[in-house]
C-alpha positions as CSV (number, residue, x, y, z in Angstrom):
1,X,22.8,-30.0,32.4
2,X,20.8,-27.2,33.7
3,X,20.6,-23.8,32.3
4,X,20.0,-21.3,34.5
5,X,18.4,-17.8,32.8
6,X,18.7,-14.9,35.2
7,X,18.9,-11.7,33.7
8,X,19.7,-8.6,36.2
9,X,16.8,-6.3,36.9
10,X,18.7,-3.9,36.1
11,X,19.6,-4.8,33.2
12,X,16.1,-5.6,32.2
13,X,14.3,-2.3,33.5
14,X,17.0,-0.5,31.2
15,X,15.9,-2.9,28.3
16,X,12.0,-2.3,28.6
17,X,12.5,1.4,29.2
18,X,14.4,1.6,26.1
19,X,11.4,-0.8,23.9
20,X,8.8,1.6,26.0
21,X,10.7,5.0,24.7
22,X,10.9,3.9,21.5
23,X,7.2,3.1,20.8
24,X,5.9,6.3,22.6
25,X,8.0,8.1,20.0
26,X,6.5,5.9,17.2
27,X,3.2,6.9,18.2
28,X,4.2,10.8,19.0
29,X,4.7,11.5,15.1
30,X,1.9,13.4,13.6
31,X,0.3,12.0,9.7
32,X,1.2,13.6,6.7
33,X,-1.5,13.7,4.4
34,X,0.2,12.6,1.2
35,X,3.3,14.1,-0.3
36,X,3.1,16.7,-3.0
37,X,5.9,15.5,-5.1
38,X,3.8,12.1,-5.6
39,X,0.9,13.8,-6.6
40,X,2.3,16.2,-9.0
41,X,4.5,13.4,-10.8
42,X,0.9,11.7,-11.2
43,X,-1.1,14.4,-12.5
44,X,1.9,15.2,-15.1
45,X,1.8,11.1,-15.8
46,X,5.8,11.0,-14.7
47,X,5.1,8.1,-12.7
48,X,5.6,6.1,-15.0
49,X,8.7,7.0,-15.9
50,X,10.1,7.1,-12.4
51,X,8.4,3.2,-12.2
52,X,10.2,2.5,-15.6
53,X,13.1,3.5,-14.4
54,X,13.0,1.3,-10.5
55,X,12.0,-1.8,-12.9
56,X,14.8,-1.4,-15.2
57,X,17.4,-1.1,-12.1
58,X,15.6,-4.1,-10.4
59,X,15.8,-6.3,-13.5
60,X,19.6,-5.3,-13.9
61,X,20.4,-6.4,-10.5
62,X,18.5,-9.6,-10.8
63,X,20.1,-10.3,-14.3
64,X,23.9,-9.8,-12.7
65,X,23.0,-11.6,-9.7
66,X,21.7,-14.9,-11.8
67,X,25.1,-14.6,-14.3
68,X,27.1,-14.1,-10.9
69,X,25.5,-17.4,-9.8
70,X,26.0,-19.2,-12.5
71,X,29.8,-18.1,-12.8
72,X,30.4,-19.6,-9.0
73,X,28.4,-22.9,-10.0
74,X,30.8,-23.3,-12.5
75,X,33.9,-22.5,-10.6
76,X,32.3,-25.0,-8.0
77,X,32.1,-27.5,-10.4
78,X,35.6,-27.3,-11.7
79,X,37.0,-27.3,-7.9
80,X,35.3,-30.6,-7.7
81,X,36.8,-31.8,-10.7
């Protein structure tokens, strides 16, 4: 059983147009030094909070995602049963 692969050129041109266009926009977008806001929750040491607070909603998430694990392991085991 052969397959046969044969895309139309259209098709294709449009595709590779489209991958083309989108990197030449990638590339048209100018640097931005480094944004104020960062540098003045550095300087007044609110970093930290503002990581505190990203670490606290991570280790929340990861907390209810192990309990939510373990509560369908258990209802696995008891459809076995």
């Amino acid at each position: 059983m052969k397959i046969k692969l044969s895309p139309r050129p259209a098709a294709l041109f449009l595709l590779l147009m489209t991958w083309l266009l989108s990197a030449a926009n990638a590339f048209a977008q100018t640097p931005v030094a480094e944004p104020e806001m960062a540098d003045s929750l550095r300087a007044n040491g609110k970093i930290y909070v503002v990581v505190a607070v990203v670490v606290v909603i991570v280790a929340g998430l990861l907390l209810y995602l192990i309990s939510l694990d373990r509560k369908v392991s258990r209802l696995e085991q008891e459809i076995k049963k």
